[in-house]
Structures are given as structure tokens and as C-alpha cells.
N, C-alpha and C positions, 0 to 999 in steps of 0.2 A: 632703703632698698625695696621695701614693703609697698611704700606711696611711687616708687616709682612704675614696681613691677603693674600697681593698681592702673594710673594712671597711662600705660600704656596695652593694657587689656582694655582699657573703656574704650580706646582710641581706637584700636584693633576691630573692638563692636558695633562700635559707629560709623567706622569704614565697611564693614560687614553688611550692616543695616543699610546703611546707600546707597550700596551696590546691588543688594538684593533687591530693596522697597523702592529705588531714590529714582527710576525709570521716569516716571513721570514730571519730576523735577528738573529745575533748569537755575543756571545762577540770575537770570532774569525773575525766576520766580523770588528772589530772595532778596535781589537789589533792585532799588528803582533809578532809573536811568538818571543822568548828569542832567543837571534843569537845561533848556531849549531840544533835550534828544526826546523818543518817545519810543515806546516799546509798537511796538505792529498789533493791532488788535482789528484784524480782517474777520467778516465779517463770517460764519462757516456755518454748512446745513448738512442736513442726511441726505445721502444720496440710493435710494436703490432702482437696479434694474435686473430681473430674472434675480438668481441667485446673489448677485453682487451690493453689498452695502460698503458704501464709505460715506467719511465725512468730507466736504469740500469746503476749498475756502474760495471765498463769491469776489471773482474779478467783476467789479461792477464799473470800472470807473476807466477813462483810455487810461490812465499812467500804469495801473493796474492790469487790464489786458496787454499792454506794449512791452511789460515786462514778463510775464504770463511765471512760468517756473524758470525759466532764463536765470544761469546766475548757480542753480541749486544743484548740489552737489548727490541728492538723494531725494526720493518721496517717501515715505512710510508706505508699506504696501496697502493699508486701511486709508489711503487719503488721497485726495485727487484735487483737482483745480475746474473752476465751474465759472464761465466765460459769460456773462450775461449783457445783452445786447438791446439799444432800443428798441430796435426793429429788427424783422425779420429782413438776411439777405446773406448772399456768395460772401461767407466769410474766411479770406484766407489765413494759414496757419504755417510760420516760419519754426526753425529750429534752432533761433537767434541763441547764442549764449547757454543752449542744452548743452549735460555733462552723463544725460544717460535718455535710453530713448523710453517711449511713451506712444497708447495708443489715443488715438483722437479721435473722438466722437461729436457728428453734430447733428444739432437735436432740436426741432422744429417749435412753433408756437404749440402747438398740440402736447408736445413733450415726448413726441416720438423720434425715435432715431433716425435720421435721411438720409445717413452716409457716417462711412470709416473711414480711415486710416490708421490699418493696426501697423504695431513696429516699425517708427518714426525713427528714424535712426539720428544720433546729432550728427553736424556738421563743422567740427571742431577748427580746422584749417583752411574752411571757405571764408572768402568775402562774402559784405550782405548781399551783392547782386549776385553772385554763384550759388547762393543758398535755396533750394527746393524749395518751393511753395506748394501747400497741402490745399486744393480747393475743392470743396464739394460740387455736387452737380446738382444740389436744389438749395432752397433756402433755408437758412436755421436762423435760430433765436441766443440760442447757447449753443459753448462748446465746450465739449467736457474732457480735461486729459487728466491719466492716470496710466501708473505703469504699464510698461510693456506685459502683453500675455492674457493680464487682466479680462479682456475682453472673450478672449478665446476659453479660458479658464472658465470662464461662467457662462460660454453661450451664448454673448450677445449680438443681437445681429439688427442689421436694418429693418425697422419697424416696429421695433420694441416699445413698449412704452415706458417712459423713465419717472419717479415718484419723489419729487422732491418741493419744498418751498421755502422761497426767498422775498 
């Protein structure tokens, strides 16, 4: 009765403990994937602008822009998506497969701001060709999205200058 009561007190703690401490943890941190699968290891930087810091993770590549947050059911409000382009130019921005809005930011070879679109709203029950396209009115380099608010929260506006490397 002793070892049992023990043994379900440890259990009780270490359920305790992971729910408390275990935030940061994930069962990917703990299993490694079945051989031919691979865990996501995108590539991610500091992002600040005015008062705003996040981390992003660096859409460098078309599959990786095509897909953008498409799919995601949440952002953590410390993290955003950061759109990297060869070239500077009219880069437009759908709300393919978004499940929460997001404001959008594009952001020139300089690394200033050229243009918003704050609260992007999804388009849950549109076809691709009924779906709003978001286009700027000058050229950018990156595009940087992150929740909704976020922008207005911190004050950012066109011409900011944004501090980040990739």
C-alpha cells in the first residue's frame, strides 16, 4: 500500500513538473522521427522594430514562401514569419489556408518599412481565385507577418526601420 501510495505521489510530481517547467518541451524534443521523416529545422532570427521584438522563422526558399503560415492553426504572439526575396519587387500576399488573421509587413532592401496591411483577415470559404490579394505600392525585399494588432501595439508605421540578420 506504501509503494503504491509512493509510486503514485512521484507520478502526481512529475506530472506537476511538466506542466509547470515542461512549456518549452515538445515530444519531438524527445523522439527522433521514423528514418526517411525529418523534424523542420527552419532557419529563425531576431526580429526588432520600435518597441517590438520577435523571433522569425526565415521563409527563404519558394516552397517555403508558397506555404508561408498557411495550414497553422496559431502564431505564439513572440514570433512571426520573415519572407526573404532575391530581389527587390510588388510582392503579393494571399490568405491561402490562414486559420487566424495576421498583419503584413513589407520591407524594402534598406530594411525600412514601404507598406502594411494590418488585420488580414482569413478567407476560410473562398476559392484561390476569390481570395484577396494583399499588394504593396512599392518594392520590398522581405515580408514580414505576425499577428494581428501586433503592429498597432507597438507603433509601427511606414518607414520604420527594421533590425534584423539573416
Amino acid at each position: 500500500m506504501k509503494k503504491d501510495l509512493a509510486i503514485i505521489g512521484g507520478l502526481f510530481l512529475l506530472i506537476v513538473g511538466l506542466v509547470i517547467f515542461g512549456g518549452n518541451y515538445s515530444a519531438v524534443s524527445f523522439f527522433k522521427p521514423p528514418s526517411g521523416e525529418s523534424v523542420s529545422k527552419s532557419k529563425t532570427a531576431t526580429l526588432r522594430v520600435k518597441t517590438l521584438e520577435i523571433e522569425v522563422e526565415i521563409a527563404a526558399n519558394s516552397d517555403e514562401r508558397k506555404k508561408g503560415l498557411g495550414g497553422r492553426d496559431s502564431l505564439e504572439i513572440s514570433r512571426g514569419m520573415l519572407f526573404a526575396f532575391e530581389t527587390s519587387d510588388i510582392w503579393p500576399i494571399w490568405m491561402k489556408n490562414m486559420k487566424f488573421p495576421i498583419d503584413i509587413i513589407w520591407i524594402g532592401e534598406d530594411k525600412k518599412i514601404v507598406f502594411m496591411a494590418q488585420n488580414a483577415l482569413p478567407e476560410p470559404k473562398k476559392k484561390d481565385q476569390e481570395l484577396f490579394v494583399y499588394k504593396p505600392d512599392a518594392n520590398a525585399k522581405y515580408i514580414l507577418e505576425i499577428n494581428a494588432g501586433l503592429s498597432a501595439i507597438h507603433n509601427v508605421e511606414v518607414g520604420d526601420q527594421v533590425d534584423f540578420d539573416i
